[in-house]
C-alpha positions in Angstrom: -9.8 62.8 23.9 -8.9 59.4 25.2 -11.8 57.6 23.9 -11.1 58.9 20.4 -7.7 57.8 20.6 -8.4 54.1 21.6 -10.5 53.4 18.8 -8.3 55.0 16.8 -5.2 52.8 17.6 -7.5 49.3 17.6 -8.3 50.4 14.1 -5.0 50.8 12.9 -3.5 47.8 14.1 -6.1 45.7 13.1 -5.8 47.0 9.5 -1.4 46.4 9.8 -2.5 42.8 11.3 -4.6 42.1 8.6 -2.1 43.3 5.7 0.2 40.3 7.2 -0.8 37.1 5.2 0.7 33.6 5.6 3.1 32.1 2.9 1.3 30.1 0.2 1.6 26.5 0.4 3.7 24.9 -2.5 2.3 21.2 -4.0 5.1 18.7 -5.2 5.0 15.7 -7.3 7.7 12.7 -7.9 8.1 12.2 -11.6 9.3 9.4 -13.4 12.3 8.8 -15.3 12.2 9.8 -19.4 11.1 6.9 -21.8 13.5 5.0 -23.4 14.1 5.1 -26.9 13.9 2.4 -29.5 14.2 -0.5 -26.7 12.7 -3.6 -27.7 9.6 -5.1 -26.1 9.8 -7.7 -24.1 7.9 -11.0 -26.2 5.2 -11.8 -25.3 4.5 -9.2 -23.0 4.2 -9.9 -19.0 2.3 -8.4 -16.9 3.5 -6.7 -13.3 1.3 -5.6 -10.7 2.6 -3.5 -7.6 0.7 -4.8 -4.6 2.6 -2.9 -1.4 4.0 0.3 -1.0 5.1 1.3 2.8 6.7 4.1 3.6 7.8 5.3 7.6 5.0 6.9 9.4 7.9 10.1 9.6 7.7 11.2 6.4 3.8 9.5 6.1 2.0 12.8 5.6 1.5 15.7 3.7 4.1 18.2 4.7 8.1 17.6 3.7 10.1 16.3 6.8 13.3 17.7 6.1 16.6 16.3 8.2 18.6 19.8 10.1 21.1 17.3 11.9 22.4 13.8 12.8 19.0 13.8 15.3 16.8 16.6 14.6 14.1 17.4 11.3 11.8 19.9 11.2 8.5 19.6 9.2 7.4 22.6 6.7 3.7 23.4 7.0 4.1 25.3 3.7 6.0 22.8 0.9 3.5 19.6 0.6 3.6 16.6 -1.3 0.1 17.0 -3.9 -1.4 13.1 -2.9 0.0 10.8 -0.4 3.8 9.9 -1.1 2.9 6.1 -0.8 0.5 6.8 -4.0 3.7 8.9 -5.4 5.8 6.0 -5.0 3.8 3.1 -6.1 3.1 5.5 -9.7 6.3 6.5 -10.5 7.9 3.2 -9.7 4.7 2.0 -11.9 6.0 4.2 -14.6 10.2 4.0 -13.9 9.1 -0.1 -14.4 7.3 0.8 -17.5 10.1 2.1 -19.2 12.6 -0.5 -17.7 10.7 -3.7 -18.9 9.8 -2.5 -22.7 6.6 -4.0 -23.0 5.4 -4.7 -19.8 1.9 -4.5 -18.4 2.5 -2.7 -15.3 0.0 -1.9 -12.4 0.6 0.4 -9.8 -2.1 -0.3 -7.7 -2.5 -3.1 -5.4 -5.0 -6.1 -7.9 -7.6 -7.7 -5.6 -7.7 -11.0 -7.9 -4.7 -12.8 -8.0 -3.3 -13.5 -11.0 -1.1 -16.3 -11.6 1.0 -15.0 -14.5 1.8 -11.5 -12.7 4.9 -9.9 -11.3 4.0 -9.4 -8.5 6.1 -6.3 -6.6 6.3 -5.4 -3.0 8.5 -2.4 -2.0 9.1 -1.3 1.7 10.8 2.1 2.4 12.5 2.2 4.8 14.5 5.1 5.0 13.3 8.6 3.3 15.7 11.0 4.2 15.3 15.1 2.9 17.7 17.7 2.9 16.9 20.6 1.2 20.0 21.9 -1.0 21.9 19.0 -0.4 20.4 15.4 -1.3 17.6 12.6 -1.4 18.6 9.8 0.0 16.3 6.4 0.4 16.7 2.5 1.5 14.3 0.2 -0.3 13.8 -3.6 0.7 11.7 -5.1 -1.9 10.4 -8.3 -3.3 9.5 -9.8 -6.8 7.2 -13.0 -7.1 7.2 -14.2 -11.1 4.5 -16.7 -11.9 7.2 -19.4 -11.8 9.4 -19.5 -9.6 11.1 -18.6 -5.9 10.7 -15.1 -5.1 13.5 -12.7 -5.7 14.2 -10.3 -2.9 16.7 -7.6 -2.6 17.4 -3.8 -1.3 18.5 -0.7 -2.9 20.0 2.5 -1.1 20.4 5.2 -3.6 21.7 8.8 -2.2 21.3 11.3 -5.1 22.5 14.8 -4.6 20.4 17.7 -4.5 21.6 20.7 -8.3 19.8 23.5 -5.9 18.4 24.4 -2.6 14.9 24.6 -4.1 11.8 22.0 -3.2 12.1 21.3 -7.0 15.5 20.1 -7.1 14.9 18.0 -3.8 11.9 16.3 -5.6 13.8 16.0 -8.9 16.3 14.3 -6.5 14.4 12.0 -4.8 12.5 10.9 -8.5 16.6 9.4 -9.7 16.2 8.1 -6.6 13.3 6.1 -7.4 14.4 5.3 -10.8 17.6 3.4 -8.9 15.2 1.4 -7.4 13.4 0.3 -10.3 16.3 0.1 -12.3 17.1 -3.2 -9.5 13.6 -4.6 -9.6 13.6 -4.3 -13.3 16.7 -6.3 -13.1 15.1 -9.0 -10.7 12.3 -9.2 -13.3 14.4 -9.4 -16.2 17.1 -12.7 -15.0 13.7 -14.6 -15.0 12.2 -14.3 -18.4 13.5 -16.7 -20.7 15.8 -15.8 -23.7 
């Protein structure tokens, strides 16, 4: 009888291990900020390139690193960003830049040949802070070289809160965030083009 029975019970909780199944992992993307309507174009157009994006080694990988306390984060296997957030960044700031500068050629990857009548943009984050339900809060040093002229250099620190305790709110967040930032180096870009 006991041989029959230890089968028995292997079989039945392999079949309740195997009904157990892991959470699905969620993919997230930063978006940029809506088009502006009607603004005029900037004459004659100008070209910007984005050549740098850096971004802390913390938050330099796939999974969201979300701050718990004044010193602890934990990182969630299961909500990940959909392609590198460096790549995230450099786009929507690409885009957010876009719509800022009506006009403007804008490049959000790095140009190997160096052209002399780019903007050229350099954006270290330095802070990329997550809290889930509350807000999205980063610090930006960047840098704008115009064709002519001494390059422009300044830092943005936009903390934008968080409508819900969902991923989606969190990423909507951090994407105003962004659109801070650009909103400066737009700025920066736009005190050096002639009247």
């Amino acid at each position: 009888m006991r041989s029959f029975l230890l089968p028995a019970l292997l079989i039945a909780l392999s079949s309740i291990g195997g009904c157990s199944t892991s959470p699905r992992s969620a993919f997230y993307t930063l978006s940029a900020a809506p088009p502006l309507e009607g603004a005029p174009a900037t004459t004659p157009p100008i070209s910007i390139a984005i050549d740098a994006v850096t971004v802390p080694e913390l938050v330099d990988r796939p999974q969201f690193v979300l701050r718990t306390g004044e010193t602890q984060v934990t990182i969630d296997e299961y909500a990940r960003w959909a392609d590198p957030l460096r790549s995230q960044i450099s786009r929507v700031l690409a885009a957010d830049l876009a719509r800022a500068v009506p006009g403007a050629l804008v490049s959000g990857f790095a140009q190997h040949l160096e052209s002399t009548e780019a903007y050229r943009v350099r954006v270290d984050v330095q802070n990329f802070e997550s809290a889930r339900g509350e807000m999205a809060a980063i610090v930006v040093l960047w840098s704008v070289r115009p064709p002519k002229g001494a390059t422009i250099t300044g830092q943005t620190i936009a903390h934008e809160p968080a409508s819900a305790p969902s991923y989606d709110a969190l990423v909507d967040a951090h994407s105003r965030a962004l659109a801070t930032v650009s909103n400066d180096i737009a700025g920066a870009i736009r005190s050096t083009i002639g009247p």
